[in-house]
N, C-alpha and C positions, 0 to 999 in steps of 0.2 A: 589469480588476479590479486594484485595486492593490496592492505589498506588505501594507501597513497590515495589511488581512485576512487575508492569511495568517500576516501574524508573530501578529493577534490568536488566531487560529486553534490556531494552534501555543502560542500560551502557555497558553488555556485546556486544551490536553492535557497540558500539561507539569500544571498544579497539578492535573487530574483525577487522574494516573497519580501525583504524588509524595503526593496523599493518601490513596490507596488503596496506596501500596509498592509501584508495576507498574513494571516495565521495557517500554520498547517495542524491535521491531524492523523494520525495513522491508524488503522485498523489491522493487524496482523494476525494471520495461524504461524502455517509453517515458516515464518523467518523469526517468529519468537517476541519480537521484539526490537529488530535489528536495524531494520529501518529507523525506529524512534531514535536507538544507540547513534546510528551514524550520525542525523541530524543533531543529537546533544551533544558529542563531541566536538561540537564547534560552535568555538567563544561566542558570547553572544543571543545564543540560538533561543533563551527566553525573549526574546524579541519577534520570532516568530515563530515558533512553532508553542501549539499552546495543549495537546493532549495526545498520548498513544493507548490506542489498547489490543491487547493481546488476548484473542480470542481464539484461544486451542477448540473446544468443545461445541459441538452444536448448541448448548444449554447458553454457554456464553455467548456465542453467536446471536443468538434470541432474544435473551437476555439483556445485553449490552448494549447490541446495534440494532434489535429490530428485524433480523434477519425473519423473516416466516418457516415456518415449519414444513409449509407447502414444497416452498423453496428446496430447502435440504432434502426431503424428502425425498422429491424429486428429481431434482439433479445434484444432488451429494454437495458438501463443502465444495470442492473442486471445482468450481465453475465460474462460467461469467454471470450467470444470476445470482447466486451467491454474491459473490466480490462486489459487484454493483449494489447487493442491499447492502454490506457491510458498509461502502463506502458513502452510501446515503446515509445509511445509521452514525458512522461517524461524526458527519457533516452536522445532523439533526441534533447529537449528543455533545455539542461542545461549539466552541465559538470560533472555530475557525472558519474558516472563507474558501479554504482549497484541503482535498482529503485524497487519500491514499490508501487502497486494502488490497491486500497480498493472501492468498491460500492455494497450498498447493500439495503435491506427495512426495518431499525429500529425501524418502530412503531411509534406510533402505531397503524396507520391505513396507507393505502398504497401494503398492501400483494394481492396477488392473488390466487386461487389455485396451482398455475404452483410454484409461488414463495411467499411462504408467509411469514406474516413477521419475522421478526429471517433471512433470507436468505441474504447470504454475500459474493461476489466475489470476487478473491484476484490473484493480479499475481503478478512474482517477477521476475527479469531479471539481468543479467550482460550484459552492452555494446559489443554488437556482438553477444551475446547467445542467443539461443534459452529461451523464457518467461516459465516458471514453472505456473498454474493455479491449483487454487481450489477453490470448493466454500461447505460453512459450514452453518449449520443452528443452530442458538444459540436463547435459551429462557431467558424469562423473558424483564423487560419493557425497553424501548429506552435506556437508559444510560446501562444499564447490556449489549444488543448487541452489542452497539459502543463500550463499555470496554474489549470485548472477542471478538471482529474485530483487537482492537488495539495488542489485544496481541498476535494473529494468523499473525498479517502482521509482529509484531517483530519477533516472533519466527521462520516465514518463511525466514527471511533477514538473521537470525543467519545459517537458514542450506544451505539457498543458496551460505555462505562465503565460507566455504571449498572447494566447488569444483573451487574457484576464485584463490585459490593457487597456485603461479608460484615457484617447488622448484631450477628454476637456479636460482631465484633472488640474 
C-alpha cells in the first residue's frame, strides 16, 4: 500500500474534522505512532488534530489512558476492551471531541493461537458516544500490519464523522 493513500486518507479526515470544528486524538500500541504521523503530515493539521499518545506498555496504558488493570489482565492489550478504554482515556485526556486507539500483535513473534500475529484492535468514539470496536487481522510482515492498522483507524474516523453532524449548526 502506498504512502499516497494514507496521506489521501488522512487529508480527507483533516477537512471532515476542520468542517465540523473536531479536534482528534490518537491513542496507539502497535502502530507506534503512525496514525498521529499520518495526520501531521498534512498542512494544517494543527487545526485539528490536538494530541497522540503512544502507549507501548501496560503501565502506559494505565497510566496515560486509564486503561484498568482488570482489563489487561484479563483480556490482554489485544482486545476490544482494551482499545475502547484506551480510546475513552484519550477522549477524557485531552480536548478533543473524536478519538482513535489502535493495539494489536505486528510481528513478528508475539501471536498466540487466540490472537496471532496480524491481529489488531481498533475503537473509535465522539466525546459522549458510545465507542464503535473492531478488530481485523491483516498479513504479511510487521511494517505491512502497522500500514493496514494505520489505514483501518483512518478509514474508521472518516465513517465515524457523519453521524458527528449537528444539522442546526
Amino acid at each position: 500500500m502506498p504512502d499516497s493513500i494514507l496521506n489521501e486518507l488522512a487529508a480527507k479526515v483533516g477537512e471532515a474534522l476542520k468542517a465540523q470544528g473536531l479536534m482528534l486524538a490518537t491513542a496507539e500500541s502497535c502502530t507506534g505512532g503512525w496514525v498521529a504521523q499520518a495526520v501531521t503530515a498534512v498542512p494544517g493539521s494543527s487545526n485539528w488534530f490536538e494530541r497522540g499518545f503512544v502507549t507501548y506498555t501496560y503501565i502506559s496504558k494505565r497510566e496515560m489512558l486509564g486503561v484498568s488493570q482488570d482489563t489487561l489482565g484479563t483480556h490482554g492489550a489485544v482486545s476490544e476492551e482494551t482499545v475502547r478504554e484506551m480510546v475513552a482515556g484519550a477522549l477524557a485526556n485531552s480536548h478533543a471531541q473524536v478519538a482513535v486507539a489502535v493495539s494489536g500483535t505486528a510481528g513478528p513473534a508475539g501471536g498466540t493461537p487466540q490472537k496471532p500475529v496480524g491481529t489488531v484492535c481498533f475503537a473509535w468514539a465522539v466525546k459522549n458516544g458510545e465507542p464503535k470496536s473492531a478488530t481485523r487481522r491483516f498479513s504479511g510482515d510487521r511494517e505491512a500490519v502497522r500500514r493496514a492498522a494505520v489505514k483501518v483507524a483512518l478509514e474508521g474516523v472518516l465513517g465515524l464523522l457523519p453521524a458527528t453532524i449537528d444539522v442546526d449548526k
